[in-house]
N, C-alpha and C positions, 0 to 999 in steps of 0.2 A: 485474523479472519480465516487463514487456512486453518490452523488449529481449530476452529468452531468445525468446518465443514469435515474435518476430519473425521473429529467426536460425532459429528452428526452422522457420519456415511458410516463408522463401528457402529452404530447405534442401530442404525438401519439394517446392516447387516447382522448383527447379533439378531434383533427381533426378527427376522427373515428365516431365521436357521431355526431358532427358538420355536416356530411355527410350525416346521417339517415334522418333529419329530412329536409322534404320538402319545398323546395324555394317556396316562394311566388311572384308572380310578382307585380313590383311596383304597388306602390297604389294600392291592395288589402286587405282583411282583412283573418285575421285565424281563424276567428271565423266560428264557424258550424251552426249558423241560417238559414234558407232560407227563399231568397225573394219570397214572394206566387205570389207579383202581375206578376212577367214576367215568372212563371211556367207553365205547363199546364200537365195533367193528363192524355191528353193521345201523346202518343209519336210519333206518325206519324207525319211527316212533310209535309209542303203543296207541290203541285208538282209545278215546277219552269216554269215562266209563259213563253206561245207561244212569238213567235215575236209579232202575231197579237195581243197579249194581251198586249204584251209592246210596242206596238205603240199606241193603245189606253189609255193605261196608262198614255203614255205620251202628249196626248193631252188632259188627263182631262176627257175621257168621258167614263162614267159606262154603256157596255150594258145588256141592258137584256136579258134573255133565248131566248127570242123569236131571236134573232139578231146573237145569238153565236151558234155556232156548232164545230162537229167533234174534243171534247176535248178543244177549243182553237183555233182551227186551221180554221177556216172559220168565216168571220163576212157578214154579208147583211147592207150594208150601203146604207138608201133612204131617197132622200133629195131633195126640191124642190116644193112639192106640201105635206098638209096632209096626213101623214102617220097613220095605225096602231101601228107601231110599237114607242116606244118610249126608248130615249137612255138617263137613267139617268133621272133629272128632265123637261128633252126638248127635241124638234123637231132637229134633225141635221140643219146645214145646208153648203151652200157651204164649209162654211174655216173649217169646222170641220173636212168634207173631206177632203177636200185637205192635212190638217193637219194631220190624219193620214195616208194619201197614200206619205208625204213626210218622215214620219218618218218611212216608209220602205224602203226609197231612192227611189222611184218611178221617174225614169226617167221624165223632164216634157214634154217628147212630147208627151207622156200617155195622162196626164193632160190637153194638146188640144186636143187630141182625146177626149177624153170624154165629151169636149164643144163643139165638133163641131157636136156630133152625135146627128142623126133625126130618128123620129120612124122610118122610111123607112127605114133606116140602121141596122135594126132588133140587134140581139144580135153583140156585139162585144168584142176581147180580148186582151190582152196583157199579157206578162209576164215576170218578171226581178227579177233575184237573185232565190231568193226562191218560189214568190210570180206569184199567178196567178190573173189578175182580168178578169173577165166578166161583161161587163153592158147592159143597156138598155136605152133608154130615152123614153117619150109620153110626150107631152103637157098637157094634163090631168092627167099623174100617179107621174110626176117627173123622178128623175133618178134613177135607181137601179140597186146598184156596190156590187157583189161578190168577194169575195178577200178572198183568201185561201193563206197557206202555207207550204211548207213541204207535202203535198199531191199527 
C-alpha cells in the first residue's frame, strides 16, 4: 500500500513540475539568445498603410512627398505630358493609373470619364466607396487626378 501511495505522490509531483515549466511551440528553441538582425531598439510600430498607400503598393509604385498628402490619404497622379513630379524611378503613365484607380475598385465608367475629358470640361469628379477623385486634362499639361480617401 505504501509503495502505490508512493508511485502515486512521484506521480503527482512529476505532473506538478511538468506544468511549471513553459511549452514551447513547435519548432522553436529555449535557448535565450536573440536574433539582433529582425530586432530593433526602438519600439514604435509603423502606422498601418492608407488604402491609397495599399493601392499604390500594389501596383509597384513609390511616391514621393511631393505626390503624397494628408497622412496617406491623398496622392496627385500626372500623366501624359512631362511632369515635375516624379514617382519612384519614372514618369507615370497611363496603366500605372489605371492600375491603381483599379486597385481601389474604381468603377470603370470613372475610367471613360477621365478619357473623355477636355480642357473645356474644367475640373471634374467622382467618387466610389471611400474614395474621392477630382481631375483635369490640357493638351499641354497632361492629366491630373486627385484621389483621396477616408476624407
Amino acid at each position: 500500500m505504501r509503495t502505490k501511495r508512493a508511485a502515486l505522490a512521484a506521480l503527482l509531483i512529476l505532473t506538478a513540475l511538468s506544468g511549471c515549466a513553459q511549452a514551447q511551440p513547435a519548432g522553436t528553441s529555449t535557448s535565450t539568445s536573440k536574433d539582433w538582425s529582425t530586432s530593433t531598439t526602438n519600439t514604435e510600430t509603423a502606422p498601418p498603410l492608407t488604402k491609397i498607400q495599399q493601392a499604390l503598393a500594389a501596383c509597384k509604385l513609390s511616391m514621393g512627398t511631393d505626390s503624397i498628402g494628408d497622412s496617406g490619404h491623398t496622392v496627385t497622379l500626372r500623366w501624359g505630358k512631362e511632369t515635375t513630379l516624379t514617382y519612384g524611378p519614372r514618369e507615370l503613365d497611363t496603366s500605372d493609373v489605371k492600375c491603381v484607380l483599379d486597385a481601389t475598385g474604381m468603377p470603370s465608367a470613372y475610367w471613360q470619364q477621365i478619357g473623355q475629358t477636355r480642357a473645356l470640361d474644367g475640373m471634374q469628379h467622382a467618387s466610389w466607396g471611400p474614395y474621392k477623385a477630382t481631375w483635369t486634362f490640357h493638351p499641354d499639361d497632361g492629366a491630373n487626378l486627385i484621389l483621396t480617401d477616408n476624407l
